[in-house]
C-alpha positions in Angstrom: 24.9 11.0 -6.6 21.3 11.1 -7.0 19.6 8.0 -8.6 18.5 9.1 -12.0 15.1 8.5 -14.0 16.4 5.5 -15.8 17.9 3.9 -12.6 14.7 4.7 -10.4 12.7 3.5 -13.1 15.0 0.0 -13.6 15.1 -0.2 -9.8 10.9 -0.1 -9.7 10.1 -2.2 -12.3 12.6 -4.9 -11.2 11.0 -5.4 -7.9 7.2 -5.7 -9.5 8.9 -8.4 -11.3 11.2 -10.1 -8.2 8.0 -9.1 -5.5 5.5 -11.2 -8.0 8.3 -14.1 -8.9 8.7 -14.7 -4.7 4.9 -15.1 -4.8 5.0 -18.0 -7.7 8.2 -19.4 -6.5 6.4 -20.2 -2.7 3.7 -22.1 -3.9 5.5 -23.6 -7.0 7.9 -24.8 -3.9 5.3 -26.1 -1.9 3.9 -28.4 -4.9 7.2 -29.6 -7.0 8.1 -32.9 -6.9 11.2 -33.5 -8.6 13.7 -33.1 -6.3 16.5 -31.2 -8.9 13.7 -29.1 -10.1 12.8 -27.9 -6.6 16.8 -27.3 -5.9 16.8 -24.5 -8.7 13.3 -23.1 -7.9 14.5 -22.7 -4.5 18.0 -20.9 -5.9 15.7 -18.7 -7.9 14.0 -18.0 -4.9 17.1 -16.8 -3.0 18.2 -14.2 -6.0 14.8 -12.7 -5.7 14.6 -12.2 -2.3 18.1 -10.8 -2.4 17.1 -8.5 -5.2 14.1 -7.0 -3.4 16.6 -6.5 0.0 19.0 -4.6 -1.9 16.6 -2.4 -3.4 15.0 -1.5 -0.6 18.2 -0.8 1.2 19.1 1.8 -2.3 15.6 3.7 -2.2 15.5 3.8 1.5 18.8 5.8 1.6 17.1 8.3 -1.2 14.0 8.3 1.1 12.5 7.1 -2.1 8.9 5.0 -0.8 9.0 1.3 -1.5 6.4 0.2 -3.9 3.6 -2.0 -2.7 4.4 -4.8 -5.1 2.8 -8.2 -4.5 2.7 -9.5 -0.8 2.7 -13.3 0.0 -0.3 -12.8 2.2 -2.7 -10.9 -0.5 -1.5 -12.7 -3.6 -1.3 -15.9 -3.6 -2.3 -19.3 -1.4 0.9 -20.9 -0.9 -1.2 -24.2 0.5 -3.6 -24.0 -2.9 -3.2 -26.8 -5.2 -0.5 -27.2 -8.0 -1.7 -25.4 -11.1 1.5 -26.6 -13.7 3.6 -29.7 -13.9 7.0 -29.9 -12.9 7.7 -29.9 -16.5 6.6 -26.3 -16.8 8.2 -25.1 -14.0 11.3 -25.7 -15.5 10.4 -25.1 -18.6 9.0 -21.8 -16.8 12.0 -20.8 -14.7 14.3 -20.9 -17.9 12.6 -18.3 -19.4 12.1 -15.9 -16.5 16.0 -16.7 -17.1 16.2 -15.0 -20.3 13.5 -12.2 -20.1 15.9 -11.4 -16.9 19.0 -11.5 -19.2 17.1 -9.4 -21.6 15.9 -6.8 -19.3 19.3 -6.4 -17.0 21.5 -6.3 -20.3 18.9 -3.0 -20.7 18.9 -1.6 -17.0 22.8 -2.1 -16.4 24.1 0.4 -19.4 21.8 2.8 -18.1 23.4 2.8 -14.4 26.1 5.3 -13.5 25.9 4.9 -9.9 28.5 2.5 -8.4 26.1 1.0 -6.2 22.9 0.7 -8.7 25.6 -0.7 -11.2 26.4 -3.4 -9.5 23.4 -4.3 -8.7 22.2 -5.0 -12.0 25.8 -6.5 -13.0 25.1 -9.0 -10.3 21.4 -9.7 -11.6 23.4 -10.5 -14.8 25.5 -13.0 -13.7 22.4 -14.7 -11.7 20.6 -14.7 -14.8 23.0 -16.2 -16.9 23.7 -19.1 -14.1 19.8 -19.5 -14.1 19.9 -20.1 -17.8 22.7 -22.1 -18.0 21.3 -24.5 -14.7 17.8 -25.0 -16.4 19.3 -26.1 -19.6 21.1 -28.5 -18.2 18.8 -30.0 -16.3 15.9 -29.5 -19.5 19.0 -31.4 -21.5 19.1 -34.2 -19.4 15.2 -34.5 -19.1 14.8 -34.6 -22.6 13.0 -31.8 -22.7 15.1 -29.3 -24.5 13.9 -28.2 -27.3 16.8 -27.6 -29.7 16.2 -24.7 -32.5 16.7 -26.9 -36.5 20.2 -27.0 -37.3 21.6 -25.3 -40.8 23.2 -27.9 -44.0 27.1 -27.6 -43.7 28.2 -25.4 -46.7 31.2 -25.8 -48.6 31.7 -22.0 -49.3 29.9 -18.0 -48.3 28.5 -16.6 -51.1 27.5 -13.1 -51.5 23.8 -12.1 -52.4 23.5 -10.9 -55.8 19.5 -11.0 -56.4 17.3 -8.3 -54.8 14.8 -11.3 -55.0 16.4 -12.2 -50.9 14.4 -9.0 -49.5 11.5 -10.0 -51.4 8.6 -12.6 -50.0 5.3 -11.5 -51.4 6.1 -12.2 -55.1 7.8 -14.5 -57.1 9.8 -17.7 -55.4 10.7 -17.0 -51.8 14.2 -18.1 -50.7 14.6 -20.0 -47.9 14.7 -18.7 -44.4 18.5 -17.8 -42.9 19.6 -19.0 -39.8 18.4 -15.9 -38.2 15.0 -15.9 -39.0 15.0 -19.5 -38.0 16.2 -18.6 -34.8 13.7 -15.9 -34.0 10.5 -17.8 -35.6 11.6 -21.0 -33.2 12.0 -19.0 -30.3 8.9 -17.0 -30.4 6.7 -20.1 -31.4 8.4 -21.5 -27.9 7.8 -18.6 -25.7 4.1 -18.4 -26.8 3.4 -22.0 -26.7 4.5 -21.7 -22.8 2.4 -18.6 -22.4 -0.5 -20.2 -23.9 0.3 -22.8 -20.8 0.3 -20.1 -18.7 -2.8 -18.0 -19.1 -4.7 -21.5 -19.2 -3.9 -21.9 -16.1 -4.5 -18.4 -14.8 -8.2 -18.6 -16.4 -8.8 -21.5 -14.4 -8.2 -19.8 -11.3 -9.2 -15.9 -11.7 -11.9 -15.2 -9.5 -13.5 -11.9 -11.3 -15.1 -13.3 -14.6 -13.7 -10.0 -16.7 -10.1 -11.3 -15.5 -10.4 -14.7 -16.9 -12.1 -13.8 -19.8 -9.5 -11.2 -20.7 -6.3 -14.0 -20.0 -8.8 -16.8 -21.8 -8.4 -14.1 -25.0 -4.8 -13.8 -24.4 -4.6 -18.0 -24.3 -6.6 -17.4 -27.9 -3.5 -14.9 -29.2 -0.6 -17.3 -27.9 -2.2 -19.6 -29.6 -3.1 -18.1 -33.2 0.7 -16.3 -33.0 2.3 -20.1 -32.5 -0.3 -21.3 -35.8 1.7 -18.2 -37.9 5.1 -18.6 -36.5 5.1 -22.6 -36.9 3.2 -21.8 -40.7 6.8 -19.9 -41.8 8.8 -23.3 -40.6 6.4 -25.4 -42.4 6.8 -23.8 -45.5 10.2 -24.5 -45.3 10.2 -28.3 -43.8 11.3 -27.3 -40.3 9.0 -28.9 -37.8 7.7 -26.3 -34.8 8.7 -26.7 -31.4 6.5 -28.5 -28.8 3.2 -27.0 -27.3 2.9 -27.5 -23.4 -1.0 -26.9 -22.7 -1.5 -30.4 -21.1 0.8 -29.3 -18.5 -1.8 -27.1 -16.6 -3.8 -29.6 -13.9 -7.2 -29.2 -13.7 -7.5 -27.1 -10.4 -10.2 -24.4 -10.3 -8.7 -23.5 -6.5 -8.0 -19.7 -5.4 -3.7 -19.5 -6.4 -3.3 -16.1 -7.4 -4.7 -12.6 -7.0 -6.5 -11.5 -9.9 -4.1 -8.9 -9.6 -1.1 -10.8 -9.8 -2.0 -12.5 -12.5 -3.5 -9.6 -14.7 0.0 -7.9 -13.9 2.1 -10.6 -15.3 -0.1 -11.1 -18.5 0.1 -7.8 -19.3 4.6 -7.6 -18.6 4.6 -10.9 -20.5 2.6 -9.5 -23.3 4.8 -6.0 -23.3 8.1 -8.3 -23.3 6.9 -9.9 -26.2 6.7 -6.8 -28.4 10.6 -6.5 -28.0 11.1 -10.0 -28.7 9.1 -9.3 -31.7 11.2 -6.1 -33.0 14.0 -7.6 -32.7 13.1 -10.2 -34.3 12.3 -7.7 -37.3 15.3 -6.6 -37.7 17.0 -10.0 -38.2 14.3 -10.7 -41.0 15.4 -9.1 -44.2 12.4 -11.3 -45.8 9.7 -8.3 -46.5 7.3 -10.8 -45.4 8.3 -11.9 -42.1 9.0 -8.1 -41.1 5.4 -7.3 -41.9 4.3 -10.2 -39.9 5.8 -9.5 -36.7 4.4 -5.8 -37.5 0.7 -7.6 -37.3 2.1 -9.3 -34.6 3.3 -6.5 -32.4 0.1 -4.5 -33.2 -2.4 -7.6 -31.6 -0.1 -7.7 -28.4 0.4 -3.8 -27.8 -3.8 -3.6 -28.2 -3.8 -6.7 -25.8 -1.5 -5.4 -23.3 -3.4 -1.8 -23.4 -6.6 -3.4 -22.6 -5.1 -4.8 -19.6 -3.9 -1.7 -18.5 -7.0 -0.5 -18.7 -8.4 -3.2 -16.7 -6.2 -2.8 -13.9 -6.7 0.9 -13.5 -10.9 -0.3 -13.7 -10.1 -2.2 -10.4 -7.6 -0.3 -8.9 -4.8 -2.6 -9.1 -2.6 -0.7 -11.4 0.5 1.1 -8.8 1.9 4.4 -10.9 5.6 4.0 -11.1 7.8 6.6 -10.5 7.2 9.7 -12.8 8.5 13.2 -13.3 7.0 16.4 -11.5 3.4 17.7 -13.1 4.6 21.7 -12.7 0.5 22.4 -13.6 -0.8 20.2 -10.7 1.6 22.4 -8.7 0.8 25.5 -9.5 -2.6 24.9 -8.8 -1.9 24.2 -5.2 -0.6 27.9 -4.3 
């Protein structure tokens, strides 16, 4: 069987993302301190490598080329000084944990190929063990931060007041579990974003680059004020921010490249985060907010685009035939 778009396409985009992670993971390695931190990093390290050796063996039998991806010696110094904590790592590593959940829970109902399907069944599994590993260890840190928990009720009720859509006019009731749930985890992933691009603007060499993650710093930031302003309201405190976990080196780390890729994936993840997040919101309100939202990343992300294909860092992934280009040739 031949691979199909949707595995081809799955196949691609998962080793941009394992190629780039091997790159982090070598220098986060060479700087970590705690010794159960570096244990999982190094585990984490393993499953990527593995990942990009299976896929390579797949596309090599379709004489399909291997993408260029990102390269140990052209983006990143694994001898540069560290640029996060070992706080962040971890906190870090657990959610390359779930935004691998996410994305294999996508790419594995799409597989019909036995070997393609086991592949991402296997990516699964890892991702799930990565999650569950980092928890732990975040749990017995103290660094876990725990979504609010819900009043014990005595009874269900069903809704009998249109007013539990509503949120513009009138008393809003309070948020459900749900919403809670999606406003906690979003302010979280942000707030480690915001981390993130801090310390990518420290290091980007072109000035474009760092002024373009320094802007995306600015969004993480204004998205965690409007999240954590919907848990106020309802006297739920916001999880915790992790900005002072970026050291103060200015030192060459990452490509420009690698950098401006992974901003612009970690933007695009968001904006499923974000629709899902919709529709587990029947509040009118918080729907429309994640539809601001989602508008301010997709505008973000496209502006990186174009800034990669500006400096020529931007590799096509796989696409169907242009019959037009073709004809022209004869």
């Amino acid at each position: 069987m031949k691979l199909t778009s949707a595995e081809i396409s799955n196949l691609w985009t998962a080793y941009m993302n394992d190629s780039g992670t091997i790159c982090h993971l070598n220098h986060e390695l060479n700087n970590v301190a705690d010794k159960e931190i570096k244990a999982l990093l190094q585990a984490a390290l393993t499953i990527s490598e593995s990942h990009i050796n299976t896929i390579i063996n797949i596309l090599n039998e379709e004489n399909y080329p291997i993408p260029h991806g990102f390269k140990l010696d052209e983006d990143v110094s694994v001898t540069a000084p560290r640029l996060f904590s070992d706080t962040y790592l971890l906190l870090n590593i657990n959610q390359l944990g779930k935004m691998g959940l996410q994305a294999y829970s996508m790419a594995l109902p799409l597989a019909t190929r036995e070997d393609v399907y086991t592949f991402f069944s296997t990516c699964l599994r890892e991702s799930d063990d990565l999650i569950k590993r980092s928890n732990t260890l975040l749990l017995s840190k103290g660094l876990y931060d725990k979504s609010p928990y819900l009043p014990s009720l005595d009874e269900f009720n069903f809704v009998e007041n249109k007013s539990f859509l509503a949120g513009y006019f009138g008393e809003k009731r309070p948020l459900i579990g749900t919403e809670i749930t999606n406003l906690y985890a979003n302010f979280k992933r942000n707030a480690l974003g915001s981390a993130t691009m801090i310390g990518y603007s420290q290091v980007a060499s072109k000035r474009d680059v760092a002024a373009f993650i320094q802007k995306g710093k600015e969004i993480a930031q204004k998205h965690c004020e409007i999240l954590g302003s919907f848990l106020k309201d309802n006297d739920l405190s916001s999880p915790a921010t992790w900005d002072t976990e970026v050291t103060d080196s200015t030192k060459y780390t990452f490509s420009d490249r690698k950098m401006l890729f992974y901003v612009t994936a970690l933007t695009g993840i968001s904006t499923a985060f974000y629709g899902a997040s919709i529709a587990l919101s029947p509040r009118h309100d918080i729907g429309v907010m994640y539809g601001r939202l989602i508008a301010e990343v997709l505008k973000y992300a496209n502006d990186g685009a174009k800034m990669m294909i500006k400096h020529g860092w931007m590799e096509e992934p796989p696409r169907s035939l242009d019959r037009d280009e073709l004809a022209k040739k004869n």
